[in-house]
DSSP file (Angstrom, degrees, kcal/mol; ACC not computed):
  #  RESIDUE AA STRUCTURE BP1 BP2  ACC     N-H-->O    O-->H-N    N-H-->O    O-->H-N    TCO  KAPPA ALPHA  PHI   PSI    X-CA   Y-CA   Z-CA
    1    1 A X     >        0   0    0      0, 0.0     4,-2.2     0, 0.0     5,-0.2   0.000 360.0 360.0 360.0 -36.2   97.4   67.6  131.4
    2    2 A X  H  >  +     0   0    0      1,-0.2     4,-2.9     2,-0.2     5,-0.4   0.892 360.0  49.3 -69.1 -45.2   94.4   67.9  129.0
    3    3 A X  H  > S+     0   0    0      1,-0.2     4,-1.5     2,-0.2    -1,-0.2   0.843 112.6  52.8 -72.9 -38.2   93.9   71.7  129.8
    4    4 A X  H  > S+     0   0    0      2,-0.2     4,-2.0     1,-0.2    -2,-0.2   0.954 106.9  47.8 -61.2 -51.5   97.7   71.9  129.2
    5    5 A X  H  X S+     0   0    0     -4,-2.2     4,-1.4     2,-0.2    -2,-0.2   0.822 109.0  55.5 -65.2 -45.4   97.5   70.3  125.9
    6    6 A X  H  X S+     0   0    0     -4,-2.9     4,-1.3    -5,-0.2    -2,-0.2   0.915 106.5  57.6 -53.2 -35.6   94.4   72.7  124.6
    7    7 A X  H >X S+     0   0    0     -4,-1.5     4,-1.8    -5,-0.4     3,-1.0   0.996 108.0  34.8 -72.3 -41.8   96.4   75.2  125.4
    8    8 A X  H >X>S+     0   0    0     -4,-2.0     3,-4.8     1,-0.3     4,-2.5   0.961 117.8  58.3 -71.1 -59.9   99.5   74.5  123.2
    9    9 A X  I 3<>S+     0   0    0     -4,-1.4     5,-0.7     1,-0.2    -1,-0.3   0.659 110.8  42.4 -29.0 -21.0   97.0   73.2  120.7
   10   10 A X  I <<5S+     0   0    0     -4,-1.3    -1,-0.2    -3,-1.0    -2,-0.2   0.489 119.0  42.5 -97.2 -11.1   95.4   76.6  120.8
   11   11 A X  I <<5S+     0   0    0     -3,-4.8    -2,-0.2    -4,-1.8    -3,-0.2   0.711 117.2  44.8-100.7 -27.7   98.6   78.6  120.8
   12   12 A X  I  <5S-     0   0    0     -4,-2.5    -3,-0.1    -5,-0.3    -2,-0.1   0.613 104.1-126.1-110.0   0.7  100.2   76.8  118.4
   13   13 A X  I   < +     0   0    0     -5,-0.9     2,-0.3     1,-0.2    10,-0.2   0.861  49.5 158.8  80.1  20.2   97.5   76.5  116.1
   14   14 A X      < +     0   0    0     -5,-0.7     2,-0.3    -6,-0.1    -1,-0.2  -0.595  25.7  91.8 -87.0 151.8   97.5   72.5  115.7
   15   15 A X  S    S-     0   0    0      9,-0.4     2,-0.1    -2,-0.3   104,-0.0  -0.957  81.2 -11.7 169.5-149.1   94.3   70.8  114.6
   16   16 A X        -     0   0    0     -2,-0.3     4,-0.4     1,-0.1     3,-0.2  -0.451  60.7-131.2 -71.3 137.2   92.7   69.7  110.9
   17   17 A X  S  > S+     0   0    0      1,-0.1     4,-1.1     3,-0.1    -1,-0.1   0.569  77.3  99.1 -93.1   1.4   94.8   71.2  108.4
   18   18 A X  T  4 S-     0   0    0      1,-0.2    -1,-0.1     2,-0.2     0, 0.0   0.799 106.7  -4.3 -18.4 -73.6   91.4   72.6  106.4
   19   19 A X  T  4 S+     0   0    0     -3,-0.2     3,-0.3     2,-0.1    -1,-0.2   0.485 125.7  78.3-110.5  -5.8   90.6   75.7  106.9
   20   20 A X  T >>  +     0   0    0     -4,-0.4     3,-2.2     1,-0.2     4,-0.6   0.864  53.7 116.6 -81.1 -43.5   93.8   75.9  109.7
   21   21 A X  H 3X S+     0   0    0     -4,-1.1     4,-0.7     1,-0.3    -1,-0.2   0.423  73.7  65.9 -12.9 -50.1   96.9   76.3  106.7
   22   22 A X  H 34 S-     0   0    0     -2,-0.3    -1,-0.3    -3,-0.3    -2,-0.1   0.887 128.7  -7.7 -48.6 -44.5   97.3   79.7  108.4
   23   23 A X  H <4 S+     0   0    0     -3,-2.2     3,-0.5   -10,-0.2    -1,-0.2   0.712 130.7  55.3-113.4 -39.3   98.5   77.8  111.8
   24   24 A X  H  < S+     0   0    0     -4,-0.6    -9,-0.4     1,-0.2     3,-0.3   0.377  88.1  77.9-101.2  19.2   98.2   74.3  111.7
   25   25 A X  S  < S+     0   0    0     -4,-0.7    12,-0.4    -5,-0.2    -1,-0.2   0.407  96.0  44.4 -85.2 -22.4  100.1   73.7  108.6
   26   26 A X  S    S+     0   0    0     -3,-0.5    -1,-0.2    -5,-0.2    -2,-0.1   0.326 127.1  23.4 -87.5 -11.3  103.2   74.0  110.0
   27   27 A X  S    S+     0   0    0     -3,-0.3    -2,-0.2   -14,-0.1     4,-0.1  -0.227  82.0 114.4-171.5  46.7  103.1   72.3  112.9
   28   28 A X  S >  S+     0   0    0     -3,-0.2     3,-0.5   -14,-0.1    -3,-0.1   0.769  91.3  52.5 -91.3 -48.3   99.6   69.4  112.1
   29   29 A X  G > >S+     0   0    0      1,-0.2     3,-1.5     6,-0.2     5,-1.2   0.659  81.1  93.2 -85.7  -5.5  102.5   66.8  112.4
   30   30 A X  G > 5S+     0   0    0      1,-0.2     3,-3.1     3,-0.2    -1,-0.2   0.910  74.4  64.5 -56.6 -42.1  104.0   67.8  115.7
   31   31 A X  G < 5S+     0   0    0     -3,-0.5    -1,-0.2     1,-0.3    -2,-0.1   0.778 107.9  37.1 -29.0 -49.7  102.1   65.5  117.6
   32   32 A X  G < 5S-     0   0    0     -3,-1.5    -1,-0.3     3,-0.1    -2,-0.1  -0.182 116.8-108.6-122.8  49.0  103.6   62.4  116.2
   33   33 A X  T < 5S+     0   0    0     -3,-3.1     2,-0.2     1,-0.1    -3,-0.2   0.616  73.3 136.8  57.9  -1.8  107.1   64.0  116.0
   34   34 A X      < -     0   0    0     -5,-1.2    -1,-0.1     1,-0.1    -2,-0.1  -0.551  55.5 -87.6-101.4 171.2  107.1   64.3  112.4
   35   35 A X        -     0   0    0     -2,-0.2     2,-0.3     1,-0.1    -6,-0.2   0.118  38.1-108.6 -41.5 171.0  108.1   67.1  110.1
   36   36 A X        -     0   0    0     -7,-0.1   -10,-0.1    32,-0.1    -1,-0.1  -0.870  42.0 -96.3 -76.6 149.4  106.2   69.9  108.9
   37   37 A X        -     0   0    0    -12,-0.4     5,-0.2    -2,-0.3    -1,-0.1   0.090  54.3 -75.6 -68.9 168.4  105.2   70.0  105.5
   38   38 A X     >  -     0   0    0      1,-0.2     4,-0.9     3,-0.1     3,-0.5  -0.285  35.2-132.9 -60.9 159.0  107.2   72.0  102.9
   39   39 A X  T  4 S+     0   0    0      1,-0.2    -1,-0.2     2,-0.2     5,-0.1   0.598 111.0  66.3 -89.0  10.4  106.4   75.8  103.4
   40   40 A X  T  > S+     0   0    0      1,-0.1     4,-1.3     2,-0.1    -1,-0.2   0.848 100.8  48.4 -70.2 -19.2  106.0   75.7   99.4
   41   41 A X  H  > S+     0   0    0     -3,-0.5     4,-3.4     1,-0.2     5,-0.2   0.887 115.1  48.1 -76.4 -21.0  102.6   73.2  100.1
   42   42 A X  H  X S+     0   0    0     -4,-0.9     4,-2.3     1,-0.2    -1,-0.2   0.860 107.1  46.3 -97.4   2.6  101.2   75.7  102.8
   43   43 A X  H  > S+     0   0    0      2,-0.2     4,-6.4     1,-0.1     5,-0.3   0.798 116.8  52.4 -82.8 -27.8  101.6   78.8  101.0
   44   44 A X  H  X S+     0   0    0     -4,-1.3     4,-1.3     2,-0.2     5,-0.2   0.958 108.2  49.4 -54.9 -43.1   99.8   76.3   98.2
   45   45 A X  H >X S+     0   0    0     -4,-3.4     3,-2.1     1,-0.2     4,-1.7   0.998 113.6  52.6 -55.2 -64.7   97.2   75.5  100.9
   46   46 A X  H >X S+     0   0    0     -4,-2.3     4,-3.7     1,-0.3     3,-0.5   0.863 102.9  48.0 -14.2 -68.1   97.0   79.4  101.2
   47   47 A X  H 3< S+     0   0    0     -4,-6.4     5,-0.4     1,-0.3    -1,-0.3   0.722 104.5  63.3 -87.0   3.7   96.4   80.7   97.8
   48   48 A X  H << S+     0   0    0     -3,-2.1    -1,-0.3    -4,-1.3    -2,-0.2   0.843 117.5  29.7 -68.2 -23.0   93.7   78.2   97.4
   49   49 A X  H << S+     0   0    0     -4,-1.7    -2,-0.2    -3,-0.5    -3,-0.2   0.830 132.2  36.0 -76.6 -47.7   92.0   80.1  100.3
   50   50 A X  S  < S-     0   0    0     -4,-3.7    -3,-0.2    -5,-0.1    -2,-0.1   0.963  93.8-129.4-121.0 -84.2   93.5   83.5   99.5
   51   51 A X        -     0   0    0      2,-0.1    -3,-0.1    -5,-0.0    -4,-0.1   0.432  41.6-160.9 126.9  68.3   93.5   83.4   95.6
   52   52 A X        -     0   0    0     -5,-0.4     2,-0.1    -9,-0.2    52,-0.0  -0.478  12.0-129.0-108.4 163.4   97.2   84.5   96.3
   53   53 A X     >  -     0   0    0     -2,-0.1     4,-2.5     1,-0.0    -1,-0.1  -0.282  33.6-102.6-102.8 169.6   99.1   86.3   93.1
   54   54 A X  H  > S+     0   0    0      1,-0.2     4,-2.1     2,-0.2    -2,-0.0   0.888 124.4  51.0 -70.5 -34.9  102.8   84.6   92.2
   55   55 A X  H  4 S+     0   0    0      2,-0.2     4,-0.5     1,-0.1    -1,-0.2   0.666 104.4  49.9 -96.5   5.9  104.3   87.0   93.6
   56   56 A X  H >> S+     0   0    0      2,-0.2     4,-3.9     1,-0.1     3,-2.0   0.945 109.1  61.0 -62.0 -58.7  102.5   87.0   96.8
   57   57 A X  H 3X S+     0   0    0     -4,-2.5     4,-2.3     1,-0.3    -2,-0.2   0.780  97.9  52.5  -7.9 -80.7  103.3   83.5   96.7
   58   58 A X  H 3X S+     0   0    0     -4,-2.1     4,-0.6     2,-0.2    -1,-0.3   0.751 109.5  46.7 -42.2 -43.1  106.8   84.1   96.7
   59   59 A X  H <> S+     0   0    0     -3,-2.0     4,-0.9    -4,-0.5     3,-0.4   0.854 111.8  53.8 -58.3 -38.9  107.0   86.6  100.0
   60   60 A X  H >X S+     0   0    0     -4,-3.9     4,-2.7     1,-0.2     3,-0.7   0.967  93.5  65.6 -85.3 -39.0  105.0   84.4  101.8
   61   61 A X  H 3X S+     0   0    0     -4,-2.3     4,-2.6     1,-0.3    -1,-0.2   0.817 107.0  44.0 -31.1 -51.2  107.1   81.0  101.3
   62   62 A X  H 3X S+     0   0    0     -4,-0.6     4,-1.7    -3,-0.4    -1,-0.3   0.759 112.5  54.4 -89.9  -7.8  110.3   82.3  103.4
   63   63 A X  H <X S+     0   0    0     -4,-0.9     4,-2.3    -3,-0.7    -2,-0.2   0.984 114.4  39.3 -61.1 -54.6  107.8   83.8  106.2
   64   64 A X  H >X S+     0   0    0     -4,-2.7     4,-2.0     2,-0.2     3,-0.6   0.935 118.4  49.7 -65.1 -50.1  106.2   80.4  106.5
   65   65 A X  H 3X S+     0   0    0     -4,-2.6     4,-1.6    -5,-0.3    -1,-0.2   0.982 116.1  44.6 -56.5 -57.8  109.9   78.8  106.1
   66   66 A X  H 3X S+     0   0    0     -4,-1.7     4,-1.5     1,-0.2    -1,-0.3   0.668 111.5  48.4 -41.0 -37.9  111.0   81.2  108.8
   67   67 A X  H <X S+     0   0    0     -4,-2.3     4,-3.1    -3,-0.6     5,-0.3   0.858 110.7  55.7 -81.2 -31.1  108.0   80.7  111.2
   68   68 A X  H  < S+     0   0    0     -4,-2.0     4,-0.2    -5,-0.2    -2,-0.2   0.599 105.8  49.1 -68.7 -15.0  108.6   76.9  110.8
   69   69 A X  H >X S+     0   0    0     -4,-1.6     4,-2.0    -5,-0.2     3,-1.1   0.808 112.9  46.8 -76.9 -70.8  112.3   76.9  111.9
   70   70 A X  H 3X S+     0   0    0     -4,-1.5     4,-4.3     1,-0.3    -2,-0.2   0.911 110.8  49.9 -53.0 -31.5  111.6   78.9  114.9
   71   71 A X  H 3X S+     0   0    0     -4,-3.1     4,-2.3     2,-0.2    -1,-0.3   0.878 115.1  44.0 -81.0 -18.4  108.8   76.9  116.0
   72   72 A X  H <> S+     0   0    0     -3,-1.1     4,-3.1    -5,-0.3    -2,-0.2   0.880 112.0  54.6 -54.2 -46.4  110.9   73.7  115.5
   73   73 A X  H  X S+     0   0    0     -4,-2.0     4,-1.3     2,-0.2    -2,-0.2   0.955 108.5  48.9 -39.6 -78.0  113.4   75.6  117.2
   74   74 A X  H  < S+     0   0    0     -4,-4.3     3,-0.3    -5,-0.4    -2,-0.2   0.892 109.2  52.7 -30.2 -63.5  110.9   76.1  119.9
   75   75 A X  H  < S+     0   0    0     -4,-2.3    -1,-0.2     1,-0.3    -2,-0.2   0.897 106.0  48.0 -44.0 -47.9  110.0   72.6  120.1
   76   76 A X  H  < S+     0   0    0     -4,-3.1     2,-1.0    -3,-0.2    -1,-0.3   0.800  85.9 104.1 -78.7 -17.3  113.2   71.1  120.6
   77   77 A X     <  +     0   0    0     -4,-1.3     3,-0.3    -3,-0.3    -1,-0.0  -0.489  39.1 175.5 -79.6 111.1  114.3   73.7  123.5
   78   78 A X        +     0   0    0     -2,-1.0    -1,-0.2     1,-0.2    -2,-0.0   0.681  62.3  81.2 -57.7 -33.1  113.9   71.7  126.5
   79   79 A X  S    S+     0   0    0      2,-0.0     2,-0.4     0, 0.0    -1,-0.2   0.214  79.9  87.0 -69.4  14.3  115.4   74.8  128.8
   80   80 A X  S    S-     0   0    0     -3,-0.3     0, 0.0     4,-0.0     0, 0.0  -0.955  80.7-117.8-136.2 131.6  111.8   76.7  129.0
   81   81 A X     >  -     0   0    0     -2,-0.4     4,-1.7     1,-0.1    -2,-0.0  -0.204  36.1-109.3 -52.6 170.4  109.1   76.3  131.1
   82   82 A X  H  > S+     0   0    0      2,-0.3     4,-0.9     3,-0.2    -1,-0.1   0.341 115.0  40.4-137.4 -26.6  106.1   75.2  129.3
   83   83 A X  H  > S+     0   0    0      3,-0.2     4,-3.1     2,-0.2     5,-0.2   0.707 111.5  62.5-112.3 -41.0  103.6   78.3  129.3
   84   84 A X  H  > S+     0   0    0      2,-0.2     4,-2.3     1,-0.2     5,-0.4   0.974 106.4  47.6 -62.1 -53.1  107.0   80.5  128.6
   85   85 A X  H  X S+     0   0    0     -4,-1.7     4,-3.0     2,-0.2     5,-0.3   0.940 106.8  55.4 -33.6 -53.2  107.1   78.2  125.2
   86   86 A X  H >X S+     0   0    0     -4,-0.9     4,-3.0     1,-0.3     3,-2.4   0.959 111.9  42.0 -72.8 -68.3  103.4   78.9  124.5
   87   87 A X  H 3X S+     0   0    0     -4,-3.1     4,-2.0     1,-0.2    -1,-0.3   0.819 112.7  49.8 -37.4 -22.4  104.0   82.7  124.5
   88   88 A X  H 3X S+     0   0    0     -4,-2.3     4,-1.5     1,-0.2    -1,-0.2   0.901 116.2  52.7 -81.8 -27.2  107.4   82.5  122.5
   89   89 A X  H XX S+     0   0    0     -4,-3.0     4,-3.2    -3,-2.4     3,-0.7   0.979 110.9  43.4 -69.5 -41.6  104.8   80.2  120.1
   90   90 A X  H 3X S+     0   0    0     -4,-3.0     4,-2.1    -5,-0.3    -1,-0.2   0.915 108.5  55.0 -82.2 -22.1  102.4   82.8  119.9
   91   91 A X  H 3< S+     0   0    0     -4,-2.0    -1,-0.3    -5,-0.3     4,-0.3   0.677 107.5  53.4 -43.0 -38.0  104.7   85.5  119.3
   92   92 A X  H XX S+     0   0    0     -4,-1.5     4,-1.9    -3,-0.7     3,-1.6   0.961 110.9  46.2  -5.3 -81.6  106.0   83.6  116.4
   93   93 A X  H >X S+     0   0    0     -4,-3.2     3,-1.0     1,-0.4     4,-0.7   0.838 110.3  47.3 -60.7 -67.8  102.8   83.3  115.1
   94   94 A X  H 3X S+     0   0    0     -4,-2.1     4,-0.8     1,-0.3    -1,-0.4   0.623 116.6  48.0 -45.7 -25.5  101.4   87.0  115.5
   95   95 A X  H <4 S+     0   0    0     -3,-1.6     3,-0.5    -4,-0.3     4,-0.4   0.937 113.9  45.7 -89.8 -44.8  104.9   88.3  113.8
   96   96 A X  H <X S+     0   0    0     -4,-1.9     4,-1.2    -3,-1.0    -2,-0.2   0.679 112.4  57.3 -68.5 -24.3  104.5   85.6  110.8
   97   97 A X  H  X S+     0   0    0     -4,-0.7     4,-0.7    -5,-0.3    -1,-0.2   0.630 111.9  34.4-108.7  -7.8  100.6   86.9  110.6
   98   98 A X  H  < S+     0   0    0     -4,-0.8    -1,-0.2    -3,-0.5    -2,-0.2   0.345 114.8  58.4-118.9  21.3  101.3   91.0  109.9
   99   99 A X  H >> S+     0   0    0     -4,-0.4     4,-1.1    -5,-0.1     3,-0.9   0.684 117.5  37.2 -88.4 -50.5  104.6   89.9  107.7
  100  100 A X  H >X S+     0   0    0     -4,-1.2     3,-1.6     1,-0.2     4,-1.2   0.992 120.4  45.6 -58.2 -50.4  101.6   87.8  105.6
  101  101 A X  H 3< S+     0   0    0     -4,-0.7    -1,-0.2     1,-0.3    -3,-0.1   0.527 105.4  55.4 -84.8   7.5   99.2   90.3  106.0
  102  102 A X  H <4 S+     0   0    0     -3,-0.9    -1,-0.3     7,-0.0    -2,-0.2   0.825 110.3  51.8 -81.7 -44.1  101.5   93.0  105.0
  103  103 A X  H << S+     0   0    0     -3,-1.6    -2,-0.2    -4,-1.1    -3,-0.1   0.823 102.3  77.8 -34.0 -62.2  101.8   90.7  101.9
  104  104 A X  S  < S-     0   0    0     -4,-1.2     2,-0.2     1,-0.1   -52,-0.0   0.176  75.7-120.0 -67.4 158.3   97.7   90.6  101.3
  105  105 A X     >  -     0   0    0      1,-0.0     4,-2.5     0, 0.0    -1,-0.1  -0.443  50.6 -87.1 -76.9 175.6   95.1   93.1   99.7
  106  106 A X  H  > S+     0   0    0      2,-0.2     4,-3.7    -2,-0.2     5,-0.2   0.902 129.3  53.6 -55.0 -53.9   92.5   94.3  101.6
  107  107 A X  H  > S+     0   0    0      2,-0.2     4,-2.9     1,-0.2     5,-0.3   0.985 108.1  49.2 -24.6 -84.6   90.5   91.1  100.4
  108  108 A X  H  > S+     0   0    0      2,-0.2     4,-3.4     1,-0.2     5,-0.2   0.946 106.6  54.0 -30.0 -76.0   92.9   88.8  101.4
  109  109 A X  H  < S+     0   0    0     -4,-2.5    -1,-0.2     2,-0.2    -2,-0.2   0.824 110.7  45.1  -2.7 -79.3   93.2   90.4  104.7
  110  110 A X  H >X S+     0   0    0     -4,-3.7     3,-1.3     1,-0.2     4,-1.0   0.912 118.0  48.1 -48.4 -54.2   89.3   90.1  105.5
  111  111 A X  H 3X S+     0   0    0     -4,-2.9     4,-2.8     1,-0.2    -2,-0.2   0.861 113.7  44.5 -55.2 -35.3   89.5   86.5  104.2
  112  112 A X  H 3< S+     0   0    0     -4,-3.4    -1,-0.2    -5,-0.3    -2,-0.2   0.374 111.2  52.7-113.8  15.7   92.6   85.8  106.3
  113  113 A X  H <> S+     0   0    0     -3,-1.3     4,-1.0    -5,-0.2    -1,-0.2   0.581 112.3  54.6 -68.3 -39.4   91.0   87.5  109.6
  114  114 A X  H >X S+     0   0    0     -4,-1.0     4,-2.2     2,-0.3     3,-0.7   0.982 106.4  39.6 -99.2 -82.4   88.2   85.2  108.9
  115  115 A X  H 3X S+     0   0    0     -4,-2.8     4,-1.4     1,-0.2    -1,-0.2   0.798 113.6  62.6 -57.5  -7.6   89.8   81.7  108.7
  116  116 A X  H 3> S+     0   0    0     -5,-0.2     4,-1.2     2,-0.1    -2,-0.3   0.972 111.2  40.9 -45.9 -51.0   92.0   83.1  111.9
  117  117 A X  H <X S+     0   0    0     -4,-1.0     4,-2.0    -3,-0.7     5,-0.2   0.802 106.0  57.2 -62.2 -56.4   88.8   83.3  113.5
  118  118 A X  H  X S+     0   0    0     -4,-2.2     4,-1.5     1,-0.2    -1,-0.2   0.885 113.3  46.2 -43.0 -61.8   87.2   80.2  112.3
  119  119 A X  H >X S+     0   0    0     -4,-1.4     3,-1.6    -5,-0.4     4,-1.5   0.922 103.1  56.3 -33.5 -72.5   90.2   78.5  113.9
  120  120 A X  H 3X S+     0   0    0     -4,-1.2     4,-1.7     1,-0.4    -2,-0.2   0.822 114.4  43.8-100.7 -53.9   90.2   80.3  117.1
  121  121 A X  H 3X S+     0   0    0     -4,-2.0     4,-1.2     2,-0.2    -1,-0.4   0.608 113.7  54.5 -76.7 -10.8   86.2   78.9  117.7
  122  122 A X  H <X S+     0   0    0     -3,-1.6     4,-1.6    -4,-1.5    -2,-0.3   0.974 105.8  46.7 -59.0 -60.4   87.2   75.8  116.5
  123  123 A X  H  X S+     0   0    0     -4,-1.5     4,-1.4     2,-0.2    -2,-0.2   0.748 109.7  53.7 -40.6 -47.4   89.9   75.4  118.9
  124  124 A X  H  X S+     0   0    0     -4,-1.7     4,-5.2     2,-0.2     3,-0.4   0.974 108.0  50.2 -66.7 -46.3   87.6   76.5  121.9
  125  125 A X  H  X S+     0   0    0     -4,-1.2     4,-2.6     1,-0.2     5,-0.3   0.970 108.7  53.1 -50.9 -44.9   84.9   73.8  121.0
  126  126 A X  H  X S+     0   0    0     -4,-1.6     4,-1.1     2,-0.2    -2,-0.2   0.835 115.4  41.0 -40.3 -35.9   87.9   71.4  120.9
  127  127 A X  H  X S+     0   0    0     -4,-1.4     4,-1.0    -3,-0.4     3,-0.5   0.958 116.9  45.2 -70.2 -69.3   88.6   72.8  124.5
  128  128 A X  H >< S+     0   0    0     -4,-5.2     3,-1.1     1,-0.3    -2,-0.2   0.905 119.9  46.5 -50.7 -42.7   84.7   72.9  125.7
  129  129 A X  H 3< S+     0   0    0     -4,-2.6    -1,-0.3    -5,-0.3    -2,-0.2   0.867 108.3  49.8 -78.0 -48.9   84.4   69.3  124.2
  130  130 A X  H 3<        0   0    0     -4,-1.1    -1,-0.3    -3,-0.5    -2,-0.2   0.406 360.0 360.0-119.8 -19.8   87.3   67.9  125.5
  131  131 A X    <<        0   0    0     -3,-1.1    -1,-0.3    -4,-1.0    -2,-0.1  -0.285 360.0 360.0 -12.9 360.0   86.2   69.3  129.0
């Protein structure tokens, strides 16, 4: 069950919402069933990280709305095996992360490769630790 639970945590990108806004901002509260926050605070979380223009700002809000329906949408469908879920999640995420980064400069980009990354070795100590 624990290896099961790394996993969605790692697909779906839940953890500390710090450096995570990219993943786990949308879906930090899932755990105790509660909403996610509006997708104007994570695009907020965002351009404190990304140094995002207004009108990036603005693109990126219905991506983030959009990835936060489907992955609610995701959550509540009962009818899918469990592993089928984590791919439809991470498919989500990767279409929601080159519609942002379509968004970005080149800066941005690098920055927002970087806290992917940061994440993704976060998440494995969480794994190794938790092991």
């Amino acid at each position: 069950m624990k290896k099961y639970l790394l996993l969605t945590v790692w697909v779906l990108g839940l953890g500390s919402m710090q450096p995570t806004f990219l993943m786990a901002a949308p879906f930090a509260y899932q755990a105790a069933d509660q909403t996610p926050p509006p997708p104007e605070k994570v695009v907020e979380m965002m351009s404190s990280k990304l140094s995002l223009s207004d009108d990036q700002k603005t693109q990126i809000t219905p991506i983030i709305a959009d990835r936060q329906q489907k992955m609610m949408a995701l959550k509540g469908d009962t009818s899918m095996r469990k592993m089928k879920k984590a791919r439809e999640a991470k498919s989500i995420m990767d279409d929601s992360d080159k519609k942002i980064e379509a968004v970005l400069n080149d800066d941005q980009k690098k920055k927002y490769a970087e806290i992917k990354e940061e994440m993704k070795e976060k998440m494995k100590e969480q794994r190794e630790n938790a092991q």
